[in-house]
HTML snippet that shows the backbone in 3Dmol.js (N, CA, C, O; Angstrom):
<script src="https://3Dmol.org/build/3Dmol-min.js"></script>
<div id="view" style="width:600px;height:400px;position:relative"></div>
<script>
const pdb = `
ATOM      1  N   UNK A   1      77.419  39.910 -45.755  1.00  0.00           N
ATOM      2  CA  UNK A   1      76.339  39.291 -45.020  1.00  0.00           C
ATOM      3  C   UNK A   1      75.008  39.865 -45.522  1.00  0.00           C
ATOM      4  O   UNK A   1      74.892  41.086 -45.419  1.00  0.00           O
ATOM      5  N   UNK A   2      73.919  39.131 -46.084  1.00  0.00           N
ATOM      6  CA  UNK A   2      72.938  39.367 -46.516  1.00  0.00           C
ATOM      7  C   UNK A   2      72.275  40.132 -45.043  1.00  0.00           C
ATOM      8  O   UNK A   2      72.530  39.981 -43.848  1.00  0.00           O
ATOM      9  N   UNK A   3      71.024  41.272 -46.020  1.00  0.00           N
ATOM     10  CA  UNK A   3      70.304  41.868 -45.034  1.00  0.00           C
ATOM     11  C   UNK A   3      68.945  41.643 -45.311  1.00  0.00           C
ATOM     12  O   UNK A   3      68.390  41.989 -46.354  1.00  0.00           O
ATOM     13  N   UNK A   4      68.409  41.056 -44.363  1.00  0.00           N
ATOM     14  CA  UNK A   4      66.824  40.274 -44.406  1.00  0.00           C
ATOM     15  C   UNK A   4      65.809  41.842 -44.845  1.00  0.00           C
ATOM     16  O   UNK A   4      65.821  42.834 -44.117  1.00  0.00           O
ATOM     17  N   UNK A   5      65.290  41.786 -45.683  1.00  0.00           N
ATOM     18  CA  UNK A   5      64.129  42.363 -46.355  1.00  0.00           C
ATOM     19  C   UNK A   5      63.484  43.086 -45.638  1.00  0.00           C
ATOM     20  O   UNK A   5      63.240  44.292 -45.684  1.00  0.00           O
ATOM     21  N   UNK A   6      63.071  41.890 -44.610  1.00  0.00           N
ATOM     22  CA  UNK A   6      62.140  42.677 -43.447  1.00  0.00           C
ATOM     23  C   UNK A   6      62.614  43.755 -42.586  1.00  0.00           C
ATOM     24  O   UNK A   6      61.806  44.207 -41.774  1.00  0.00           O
ATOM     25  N   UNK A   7      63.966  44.311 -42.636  1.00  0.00           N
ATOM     26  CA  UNK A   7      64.782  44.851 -41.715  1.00  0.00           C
ATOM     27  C   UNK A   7      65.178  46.354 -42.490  1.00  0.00           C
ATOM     28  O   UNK A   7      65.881  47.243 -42.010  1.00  0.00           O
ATOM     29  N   UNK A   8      64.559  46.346 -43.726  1.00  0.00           N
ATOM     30  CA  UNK A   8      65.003  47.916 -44.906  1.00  0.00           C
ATOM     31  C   UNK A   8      63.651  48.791 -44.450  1.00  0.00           C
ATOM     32  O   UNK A   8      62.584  48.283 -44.107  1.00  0.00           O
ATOM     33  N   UNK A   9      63.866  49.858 -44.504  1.00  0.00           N
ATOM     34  CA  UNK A   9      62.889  50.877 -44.510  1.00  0.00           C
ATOM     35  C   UNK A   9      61.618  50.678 -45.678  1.00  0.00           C
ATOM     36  O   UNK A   9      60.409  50.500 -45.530  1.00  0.00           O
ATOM     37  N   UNK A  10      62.415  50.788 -46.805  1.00  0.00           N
ATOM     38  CA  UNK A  10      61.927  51.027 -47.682  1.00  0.00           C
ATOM     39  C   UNK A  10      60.751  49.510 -47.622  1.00  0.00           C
ATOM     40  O   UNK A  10      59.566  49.774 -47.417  1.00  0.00           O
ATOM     41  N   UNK A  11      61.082  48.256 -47.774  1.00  0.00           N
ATOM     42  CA  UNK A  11      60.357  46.903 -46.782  1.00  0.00           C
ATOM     43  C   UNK A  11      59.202  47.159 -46.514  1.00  0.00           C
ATOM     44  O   UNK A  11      58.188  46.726 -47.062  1.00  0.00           O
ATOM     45  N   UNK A  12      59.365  48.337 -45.104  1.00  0.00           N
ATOM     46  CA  UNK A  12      58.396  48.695 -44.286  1.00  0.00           C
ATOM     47  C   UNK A  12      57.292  49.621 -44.881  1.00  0.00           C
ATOM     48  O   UNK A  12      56.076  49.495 -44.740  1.00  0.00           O
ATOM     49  N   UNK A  13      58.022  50.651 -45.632  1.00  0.00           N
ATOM     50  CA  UNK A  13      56.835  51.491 -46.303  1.00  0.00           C
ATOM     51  C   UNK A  13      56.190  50.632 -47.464  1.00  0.00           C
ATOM     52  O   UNK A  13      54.991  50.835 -47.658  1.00  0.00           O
ATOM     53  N   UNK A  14      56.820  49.712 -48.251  1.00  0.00           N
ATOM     54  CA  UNK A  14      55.823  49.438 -49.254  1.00  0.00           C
ATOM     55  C   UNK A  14      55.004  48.762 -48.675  1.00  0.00           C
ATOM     56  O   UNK A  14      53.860  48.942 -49.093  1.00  0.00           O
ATOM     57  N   UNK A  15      55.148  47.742 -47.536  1.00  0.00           N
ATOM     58  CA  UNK A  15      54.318  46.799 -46.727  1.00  0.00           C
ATOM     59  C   UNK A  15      53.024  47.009 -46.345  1.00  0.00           C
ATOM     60  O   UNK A  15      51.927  46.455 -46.419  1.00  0.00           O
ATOM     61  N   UNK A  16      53.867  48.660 -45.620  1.00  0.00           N
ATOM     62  CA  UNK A  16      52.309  49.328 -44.761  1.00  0.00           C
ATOM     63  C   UNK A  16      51.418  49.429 -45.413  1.00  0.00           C
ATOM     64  O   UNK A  16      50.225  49.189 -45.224  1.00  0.00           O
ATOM     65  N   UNK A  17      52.437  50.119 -46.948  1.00  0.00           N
ATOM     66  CA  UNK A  17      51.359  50.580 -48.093  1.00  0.00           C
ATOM     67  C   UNK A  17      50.027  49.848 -48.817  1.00  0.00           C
ATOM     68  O   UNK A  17      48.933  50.257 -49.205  1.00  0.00           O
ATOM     69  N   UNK A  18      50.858  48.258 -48.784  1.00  0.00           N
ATOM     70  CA  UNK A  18      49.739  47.859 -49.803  1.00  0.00           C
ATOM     71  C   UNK A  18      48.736  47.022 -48.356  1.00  0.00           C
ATOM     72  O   UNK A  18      47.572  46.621 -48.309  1.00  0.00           O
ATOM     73  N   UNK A  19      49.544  47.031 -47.621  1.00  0.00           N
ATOM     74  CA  UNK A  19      48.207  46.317 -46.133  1.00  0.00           C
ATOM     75  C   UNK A  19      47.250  47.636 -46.594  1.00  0.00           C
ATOM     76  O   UNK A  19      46.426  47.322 -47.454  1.00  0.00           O
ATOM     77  N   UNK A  20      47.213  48.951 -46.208  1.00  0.00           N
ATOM     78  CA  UNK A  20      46.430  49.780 -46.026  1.00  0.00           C
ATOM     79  C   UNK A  20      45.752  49.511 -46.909  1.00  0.00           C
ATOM     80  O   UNK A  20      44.614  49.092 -46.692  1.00  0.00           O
ATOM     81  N   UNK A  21      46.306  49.688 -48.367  1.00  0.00           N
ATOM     82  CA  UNK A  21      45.112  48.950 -49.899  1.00  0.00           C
ATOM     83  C   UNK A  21      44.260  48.163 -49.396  1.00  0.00           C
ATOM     84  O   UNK A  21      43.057  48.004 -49.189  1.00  0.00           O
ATOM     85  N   UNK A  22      45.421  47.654 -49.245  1.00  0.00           N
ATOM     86  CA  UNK A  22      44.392  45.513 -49.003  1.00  0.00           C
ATOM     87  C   UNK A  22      43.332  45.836 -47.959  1.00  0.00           C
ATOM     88  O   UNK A  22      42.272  45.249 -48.178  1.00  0.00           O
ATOM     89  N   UNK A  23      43.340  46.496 -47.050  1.00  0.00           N
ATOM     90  CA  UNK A  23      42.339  47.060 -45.894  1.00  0.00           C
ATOM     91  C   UNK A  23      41.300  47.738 -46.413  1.00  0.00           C
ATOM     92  O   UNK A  23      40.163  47.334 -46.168  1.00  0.00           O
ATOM     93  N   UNK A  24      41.457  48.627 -47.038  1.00  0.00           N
ATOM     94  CA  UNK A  24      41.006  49.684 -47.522  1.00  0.00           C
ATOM     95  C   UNK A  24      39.646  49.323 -48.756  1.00  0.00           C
ATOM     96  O   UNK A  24      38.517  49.790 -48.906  1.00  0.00           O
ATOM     97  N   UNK A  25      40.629  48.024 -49.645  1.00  0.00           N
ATOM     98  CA  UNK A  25      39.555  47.773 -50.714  1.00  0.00           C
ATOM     99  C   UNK A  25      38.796  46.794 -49.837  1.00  0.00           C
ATOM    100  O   UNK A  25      37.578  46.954 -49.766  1.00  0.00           O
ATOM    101  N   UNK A  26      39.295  45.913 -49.237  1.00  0.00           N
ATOM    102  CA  UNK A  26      38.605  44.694 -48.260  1.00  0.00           C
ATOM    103  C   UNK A  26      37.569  45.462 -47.931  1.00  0.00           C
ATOM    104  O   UNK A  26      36.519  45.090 -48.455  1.00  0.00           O
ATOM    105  N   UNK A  27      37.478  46.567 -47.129  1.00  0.00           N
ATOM    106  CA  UNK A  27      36.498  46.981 -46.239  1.00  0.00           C
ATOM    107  C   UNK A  27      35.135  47.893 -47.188  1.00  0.00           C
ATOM    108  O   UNK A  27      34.011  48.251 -46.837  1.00  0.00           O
ATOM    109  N   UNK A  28      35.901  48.027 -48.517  1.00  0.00           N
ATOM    110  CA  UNK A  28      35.063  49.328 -48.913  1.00  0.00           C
ATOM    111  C   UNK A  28      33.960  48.123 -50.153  1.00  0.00           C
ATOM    112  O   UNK A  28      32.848  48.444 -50.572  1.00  0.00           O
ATOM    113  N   UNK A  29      34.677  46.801 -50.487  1.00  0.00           N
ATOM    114  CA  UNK A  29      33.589  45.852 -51.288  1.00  0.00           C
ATOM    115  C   UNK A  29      33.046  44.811 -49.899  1.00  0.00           C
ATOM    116  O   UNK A  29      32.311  43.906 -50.295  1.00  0.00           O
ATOM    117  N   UNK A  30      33.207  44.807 -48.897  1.00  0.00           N
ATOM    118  CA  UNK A  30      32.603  44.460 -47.184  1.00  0.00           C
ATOM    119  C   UNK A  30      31.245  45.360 -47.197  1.00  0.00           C
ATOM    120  O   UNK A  30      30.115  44.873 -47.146  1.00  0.00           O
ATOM    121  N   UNK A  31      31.540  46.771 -47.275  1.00  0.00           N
ATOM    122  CA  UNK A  31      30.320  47.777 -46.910  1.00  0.00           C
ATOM    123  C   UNK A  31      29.815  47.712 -48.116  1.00  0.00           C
ATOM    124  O   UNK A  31      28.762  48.330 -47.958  1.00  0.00           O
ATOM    125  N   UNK A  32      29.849  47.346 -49.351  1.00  0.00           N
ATOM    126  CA  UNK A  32      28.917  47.830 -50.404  1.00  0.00           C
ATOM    127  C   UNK A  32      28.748  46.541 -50.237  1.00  0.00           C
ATOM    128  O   UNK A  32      27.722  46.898 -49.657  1.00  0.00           O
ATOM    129  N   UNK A  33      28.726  44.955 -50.141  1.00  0.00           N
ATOM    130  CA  UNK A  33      28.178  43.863 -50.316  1.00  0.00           C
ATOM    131  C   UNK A  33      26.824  44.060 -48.634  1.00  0.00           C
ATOM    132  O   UNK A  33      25.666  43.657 -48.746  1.00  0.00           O
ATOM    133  N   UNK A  34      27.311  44.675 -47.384  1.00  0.00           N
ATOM    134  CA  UNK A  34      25.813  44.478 -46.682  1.00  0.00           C
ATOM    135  C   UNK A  34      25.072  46.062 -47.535  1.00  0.00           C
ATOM    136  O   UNK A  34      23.867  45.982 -47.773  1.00  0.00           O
ATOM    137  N   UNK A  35      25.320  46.521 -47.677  1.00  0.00           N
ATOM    138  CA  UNK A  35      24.648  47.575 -47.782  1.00  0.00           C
ATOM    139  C   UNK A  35      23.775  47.195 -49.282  1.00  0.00           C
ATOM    140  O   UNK A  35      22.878  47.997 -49.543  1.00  0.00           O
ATOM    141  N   UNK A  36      23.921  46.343 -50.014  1.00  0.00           N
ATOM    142  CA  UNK A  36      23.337  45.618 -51.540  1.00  0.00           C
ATOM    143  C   UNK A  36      22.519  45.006 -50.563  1.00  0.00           C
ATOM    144  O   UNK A  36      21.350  45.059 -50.943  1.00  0.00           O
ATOM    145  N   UNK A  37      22.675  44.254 -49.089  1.00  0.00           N
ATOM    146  CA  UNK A  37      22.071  42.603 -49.144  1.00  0.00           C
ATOM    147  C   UNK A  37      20.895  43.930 -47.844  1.00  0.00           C
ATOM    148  O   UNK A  37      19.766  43.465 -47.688  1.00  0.00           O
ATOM    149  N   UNK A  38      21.069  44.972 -47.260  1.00  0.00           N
ATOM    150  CA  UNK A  38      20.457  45.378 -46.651  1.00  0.00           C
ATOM    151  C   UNK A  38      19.076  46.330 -47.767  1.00  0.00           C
ATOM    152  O   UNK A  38      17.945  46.532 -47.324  1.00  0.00           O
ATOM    153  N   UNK A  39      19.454  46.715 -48.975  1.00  0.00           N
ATOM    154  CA  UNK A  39      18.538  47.556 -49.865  1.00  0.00           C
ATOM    155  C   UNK A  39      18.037  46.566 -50.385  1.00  0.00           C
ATOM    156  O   UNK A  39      16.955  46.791 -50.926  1.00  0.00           O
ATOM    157  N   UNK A  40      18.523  45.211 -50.453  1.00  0.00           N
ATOM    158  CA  UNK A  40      17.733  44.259 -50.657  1.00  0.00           C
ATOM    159  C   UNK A  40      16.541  43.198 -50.201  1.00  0.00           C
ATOM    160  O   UNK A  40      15.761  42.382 -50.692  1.00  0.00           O
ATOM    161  N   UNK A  41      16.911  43.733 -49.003  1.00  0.00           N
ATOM    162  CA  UNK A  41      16.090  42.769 -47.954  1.00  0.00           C
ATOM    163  C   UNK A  41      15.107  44.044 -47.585  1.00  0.00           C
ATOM    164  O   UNK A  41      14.056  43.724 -47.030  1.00  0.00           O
ATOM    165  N   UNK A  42      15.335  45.541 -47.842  1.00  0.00           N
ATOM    166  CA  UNK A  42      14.315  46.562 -47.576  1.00  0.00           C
ATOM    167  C   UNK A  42      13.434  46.665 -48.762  1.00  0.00           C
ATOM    168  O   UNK A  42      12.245  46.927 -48.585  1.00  0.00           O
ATOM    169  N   UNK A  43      13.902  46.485 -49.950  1.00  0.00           N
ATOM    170  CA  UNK A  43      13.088  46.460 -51.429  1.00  0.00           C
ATOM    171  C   UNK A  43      12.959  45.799 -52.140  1.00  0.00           C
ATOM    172  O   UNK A  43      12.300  46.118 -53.130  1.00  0.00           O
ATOM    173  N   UNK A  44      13.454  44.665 -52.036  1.00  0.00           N
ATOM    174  CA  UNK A  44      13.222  43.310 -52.728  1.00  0.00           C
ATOM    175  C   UNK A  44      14.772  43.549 -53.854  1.00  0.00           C
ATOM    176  O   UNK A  44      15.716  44.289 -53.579  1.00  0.00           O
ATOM    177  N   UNK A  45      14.644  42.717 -55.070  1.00  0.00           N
ATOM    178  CA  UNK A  45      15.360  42.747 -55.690  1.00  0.00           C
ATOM    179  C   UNK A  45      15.372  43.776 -57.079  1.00  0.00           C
ATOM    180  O   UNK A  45      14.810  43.532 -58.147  1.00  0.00           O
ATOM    181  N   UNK A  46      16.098  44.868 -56.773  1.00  0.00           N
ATOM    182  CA  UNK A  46      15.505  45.816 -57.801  1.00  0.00           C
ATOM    183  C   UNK A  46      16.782  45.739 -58.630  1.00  0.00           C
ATOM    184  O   UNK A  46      17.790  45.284 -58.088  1.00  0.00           O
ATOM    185  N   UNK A  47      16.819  46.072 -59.672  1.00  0.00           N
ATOM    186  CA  UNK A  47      18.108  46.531 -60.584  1.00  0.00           C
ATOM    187  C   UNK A  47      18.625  47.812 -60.168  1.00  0.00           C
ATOM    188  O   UNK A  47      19.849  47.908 -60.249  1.00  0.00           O
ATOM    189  N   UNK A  48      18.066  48.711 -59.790  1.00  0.00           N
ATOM    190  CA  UNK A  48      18.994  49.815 -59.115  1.00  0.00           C
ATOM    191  C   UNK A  48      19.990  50.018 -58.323  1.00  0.00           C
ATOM    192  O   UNK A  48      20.959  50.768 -58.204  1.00  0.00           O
ATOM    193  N   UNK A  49      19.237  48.710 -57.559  1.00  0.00           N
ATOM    194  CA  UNK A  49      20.523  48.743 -56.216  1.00  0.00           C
ATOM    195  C   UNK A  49      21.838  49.225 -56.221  1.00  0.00           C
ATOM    196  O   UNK A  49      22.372  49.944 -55.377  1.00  0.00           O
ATOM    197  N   UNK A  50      22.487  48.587 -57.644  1.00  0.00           N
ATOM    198  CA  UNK A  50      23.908  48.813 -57.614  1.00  0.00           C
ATOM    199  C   UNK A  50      24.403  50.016 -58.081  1.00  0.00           C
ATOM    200  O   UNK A  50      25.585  50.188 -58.381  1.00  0.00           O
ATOM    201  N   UNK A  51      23.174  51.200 -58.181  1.00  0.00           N
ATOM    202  CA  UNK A  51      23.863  52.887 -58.320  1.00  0.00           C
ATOM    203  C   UNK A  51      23.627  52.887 -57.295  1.00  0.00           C
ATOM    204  O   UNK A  51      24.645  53.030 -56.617  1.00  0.00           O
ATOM    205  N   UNK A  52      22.330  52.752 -56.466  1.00  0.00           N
ATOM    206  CA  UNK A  52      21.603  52.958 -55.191  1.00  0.00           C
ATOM    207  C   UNK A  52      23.795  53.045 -54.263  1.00  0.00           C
ATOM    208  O   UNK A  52      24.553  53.955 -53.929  1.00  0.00           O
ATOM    209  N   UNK A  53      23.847  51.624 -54.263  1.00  0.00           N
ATOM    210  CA  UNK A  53      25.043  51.501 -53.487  1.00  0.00           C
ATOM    211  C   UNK A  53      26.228  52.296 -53.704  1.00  0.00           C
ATOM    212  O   UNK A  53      26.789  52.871 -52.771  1.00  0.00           O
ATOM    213  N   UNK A  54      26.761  52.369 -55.285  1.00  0.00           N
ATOM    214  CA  UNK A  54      27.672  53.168 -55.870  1.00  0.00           C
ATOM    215  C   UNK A  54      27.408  55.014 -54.797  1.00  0.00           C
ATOM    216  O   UNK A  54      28.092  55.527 -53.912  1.00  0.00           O
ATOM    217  N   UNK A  55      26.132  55.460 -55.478  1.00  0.00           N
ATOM    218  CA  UNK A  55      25.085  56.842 -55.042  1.00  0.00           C
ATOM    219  C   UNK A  55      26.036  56.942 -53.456  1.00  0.00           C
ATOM    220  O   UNK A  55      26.755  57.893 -53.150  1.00  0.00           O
ATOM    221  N   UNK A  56      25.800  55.717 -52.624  1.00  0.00           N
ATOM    222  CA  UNK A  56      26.279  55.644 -51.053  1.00  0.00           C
ATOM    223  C   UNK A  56      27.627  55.816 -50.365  1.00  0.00           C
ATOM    224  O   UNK A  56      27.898  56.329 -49.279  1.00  0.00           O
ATOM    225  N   UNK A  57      28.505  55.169 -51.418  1.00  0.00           N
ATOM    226  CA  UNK A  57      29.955  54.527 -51.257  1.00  0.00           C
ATOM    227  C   UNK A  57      30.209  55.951 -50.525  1.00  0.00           C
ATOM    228  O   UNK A  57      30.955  55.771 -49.563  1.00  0.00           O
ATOM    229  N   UNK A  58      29.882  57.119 -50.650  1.00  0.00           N
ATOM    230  CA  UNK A  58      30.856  58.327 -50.581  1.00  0.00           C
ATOM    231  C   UNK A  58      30.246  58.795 -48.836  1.00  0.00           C
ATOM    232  O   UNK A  58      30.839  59.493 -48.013  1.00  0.00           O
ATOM    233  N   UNK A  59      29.314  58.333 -48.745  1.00  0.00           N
ATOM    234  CA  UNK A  59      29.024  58.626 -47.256  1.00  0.00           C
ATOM    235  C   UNK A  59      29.406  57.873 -45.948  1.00  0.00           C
ATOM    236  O   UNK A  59      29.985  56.797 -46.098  1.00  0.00           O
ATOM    237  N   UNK A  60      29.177  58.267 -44.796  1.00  0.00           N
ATOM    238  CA  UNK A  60      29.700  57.608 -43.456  1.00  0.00           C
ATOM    239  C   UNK A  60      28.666  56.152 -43.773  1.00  0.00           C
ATOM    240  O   UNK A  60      27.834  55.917 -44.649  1.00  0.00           O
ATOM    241  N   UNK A  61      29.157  55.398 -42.663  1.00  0.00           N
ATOM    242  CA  UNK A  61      28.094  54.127 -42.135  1.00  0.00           C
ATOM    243  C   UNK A  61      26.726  54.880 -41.360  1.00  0.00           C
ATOM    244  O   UNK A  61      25.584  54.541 -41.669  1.00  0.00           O
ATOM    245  N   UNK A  62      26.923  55.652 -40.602  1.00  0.00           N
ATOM    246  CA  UNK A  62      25.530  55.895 -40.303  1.00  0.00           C
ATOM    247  C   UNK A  62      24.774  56.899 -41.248  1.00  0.00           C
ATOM    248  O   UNK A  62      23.607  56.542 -41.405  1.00  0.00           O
ATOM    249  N   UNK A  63      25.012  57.737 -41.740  1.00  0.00           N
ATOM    250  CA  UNK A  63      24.181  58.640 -42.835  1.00  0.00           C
ATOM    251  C   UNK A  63      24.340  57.876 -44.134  1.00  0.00           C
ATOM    252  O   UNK A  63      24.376  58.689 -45.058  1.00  0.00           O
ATOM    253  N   UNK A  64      24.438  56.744 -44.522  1.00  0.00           N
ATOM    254  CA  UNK A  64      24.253  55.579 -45.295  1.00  0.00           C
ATOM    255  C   UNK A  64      23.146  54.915 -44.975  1.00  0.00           C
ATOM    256  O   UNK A  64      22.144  55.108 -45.664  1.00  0.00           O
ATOM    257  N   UNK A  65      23.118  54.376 -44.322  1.00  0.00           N
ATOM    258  CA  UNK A  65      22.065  53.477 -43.137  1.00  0.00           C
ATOM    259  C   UNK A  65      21.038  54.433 -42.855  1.00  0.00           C
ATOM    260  O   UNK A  65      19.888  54.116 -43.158  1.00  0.00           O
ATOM    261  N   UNK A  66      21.260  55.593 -42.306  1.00  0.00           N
ATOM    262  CA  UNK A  66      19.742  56.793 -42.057  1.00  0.00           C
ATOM    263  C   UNK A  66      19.267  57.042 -43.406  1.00  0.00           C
ATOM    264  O   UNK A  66      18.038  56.971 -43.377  1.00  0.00           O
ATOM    265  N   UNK A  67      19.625  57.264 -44.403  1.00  0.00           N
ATOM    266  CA  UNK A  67      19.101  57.231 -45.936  1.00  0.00           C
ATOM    267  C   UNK A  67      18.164  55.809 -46.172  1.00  0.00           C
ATOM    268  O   UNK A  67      17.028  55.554 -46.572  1.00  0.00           O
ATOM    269  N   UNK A  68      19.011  55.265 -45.815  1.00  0.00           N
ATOM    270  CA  UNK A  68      17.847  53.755 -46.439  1.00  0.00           C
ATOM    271  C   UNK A  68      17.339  53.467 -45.552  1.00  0.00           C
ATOM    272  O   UNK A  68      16.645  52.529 -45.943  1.00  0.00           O
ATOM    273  N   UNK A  69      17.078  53.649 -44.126  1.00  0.00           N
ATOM    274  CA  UNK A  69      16.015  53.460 -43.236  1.00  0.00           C
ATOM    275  C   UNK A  69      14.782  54.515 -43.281  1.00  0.00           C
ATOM    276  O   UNK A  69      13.607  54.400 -42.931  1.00  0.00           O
ATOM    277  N   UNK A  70      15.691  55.852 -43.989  1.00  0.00           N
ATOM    278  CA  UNK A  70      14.422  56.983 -43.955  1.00  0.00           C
ATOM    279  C   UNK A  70      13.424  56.924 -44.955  1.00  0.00           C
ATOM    280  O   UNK A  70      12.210  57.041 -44.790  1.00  0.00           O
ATOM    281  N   UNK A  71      14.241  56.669 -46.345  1.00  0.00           N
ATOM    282  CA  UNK A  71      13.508  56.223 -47.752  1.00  0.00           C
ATOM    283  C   UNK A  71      12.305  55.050 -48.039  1.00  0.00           C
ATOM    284  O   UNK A  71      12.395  53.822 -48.065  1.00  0.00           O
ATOM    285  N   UNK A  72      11.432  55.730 -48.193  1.00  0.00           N
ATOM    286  CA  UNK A  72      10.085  55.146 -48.671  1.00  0.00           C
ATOM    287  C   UNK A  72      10.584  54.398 -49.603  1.00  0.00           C
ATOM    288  O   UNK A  72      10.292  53.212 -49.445  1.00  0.00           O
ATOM    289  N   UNK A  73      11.326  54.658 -50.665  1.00  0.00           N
ATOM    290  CA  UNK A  73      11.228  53.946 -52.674  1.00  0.00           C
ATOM    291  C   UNK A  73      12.646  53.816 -52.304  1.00  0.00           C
ATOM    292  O   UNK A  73      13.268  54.320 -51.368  1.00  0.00           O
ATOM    293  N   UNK A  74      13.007  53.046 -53.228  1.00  0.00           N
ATOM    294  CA  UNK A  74      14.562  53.103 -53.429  1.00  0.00           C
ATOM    295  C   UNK A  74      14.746  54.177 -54.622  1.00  0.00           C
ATOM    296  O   UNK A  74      15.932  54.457 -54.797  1.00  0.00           O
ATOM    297  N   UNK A  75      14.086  54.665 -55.253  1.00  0.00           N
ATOM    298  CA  UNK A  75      14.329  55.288 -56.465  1.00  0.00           C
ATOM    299  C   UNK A  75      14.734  56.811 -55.374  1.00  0.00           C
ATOM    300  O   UNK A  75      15.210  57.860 -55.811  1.00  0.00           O
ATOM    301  N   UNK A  76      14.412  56.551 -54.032  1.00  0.00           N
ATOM    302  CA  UNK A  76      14.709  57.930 -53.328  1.00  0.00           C
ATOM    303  C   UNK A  76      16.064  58.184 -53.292  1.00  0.00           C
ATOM    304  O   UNK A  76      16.687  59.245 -53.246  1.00  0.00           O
ATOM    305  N   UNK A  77      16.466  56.861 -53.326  1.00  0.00           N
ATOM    306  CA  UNK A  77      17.798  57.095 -52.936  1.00  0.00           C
ATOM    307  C   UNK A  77      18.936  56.882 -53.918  1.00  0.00           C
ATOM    308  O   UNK A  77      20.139  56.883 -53.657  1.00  0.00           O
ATOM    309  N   UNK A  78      18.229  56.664 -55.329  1.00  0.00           N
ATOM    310  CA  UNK A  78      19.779  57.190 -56.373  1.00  0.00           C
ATOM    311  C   UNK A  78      20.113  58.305 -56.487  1.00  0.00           C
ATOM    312  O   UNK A  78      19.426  59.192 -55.981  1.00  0.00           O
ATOM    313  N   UNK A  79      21.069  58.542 -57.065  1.00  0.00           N
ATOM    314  CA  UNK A  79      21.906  59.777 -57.269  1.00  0.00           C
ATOM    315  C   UNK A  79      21.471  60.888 -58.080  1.00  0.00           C
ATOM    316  O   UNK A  79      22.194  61.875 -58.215  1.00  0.00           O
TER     317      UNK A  79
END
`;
const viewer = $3Dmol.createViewer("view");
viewer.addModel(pdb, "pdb");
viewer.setStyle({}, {cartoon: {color: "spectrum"}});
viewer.zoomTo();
viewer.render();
</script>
C-alpha cells in the first residue's frame, strides 16, 4: 500500500525548509523594494540607492528607517 508523501518526516522537513526560503527571500526583496521606493521618494532618483539599500539589508526595520529619516544626503547613508 502506497504511503502518501505528505505523511514521511522527511516530506515535512524539506517542506518547512524551503517555505522558510520562500518566506525568507519573499520578505527580504519586499523590504529592499519599499526601502529603494522610500530613499527614493526622500532623494529623488539617485544611482546610489542600490548600495544605500544593500549598506541597510543587515539592519532591523526600525534602525533602517531611523537612518534614512535622520540623514540629510543619501551619500550619509552608504557604507
Amino acid at each position: 500500500m502506497p504511503v502518501p508523501m505528505d505523511e514521511l518526516p522527511l516530506a515535512h522537513a524539506l517542506k518547512e525548509r524551503y517555505e522558510t526560503q520562500g518566506l525568507t527571500k519573499g520578505r527580504a526583496e519586499g523590504r529592499a523594494d519599499v526601502t529603494r521606493a522610500l530613499l527614493r521618494r526622500r532623494f529623488g532618483d539617485d544611482a546610489r540607492i542600490d548600495a544605500v539599500v544593500a549598506g541597510l539589508a543587515g539592519l532591523s526595520d526600525d534602525e533602517a528607517l531611523g537612518r534614512i529619516m535622520e540623514a540629510p544626503h543619501v551619500e550619509d547613508l552608504l557604507p
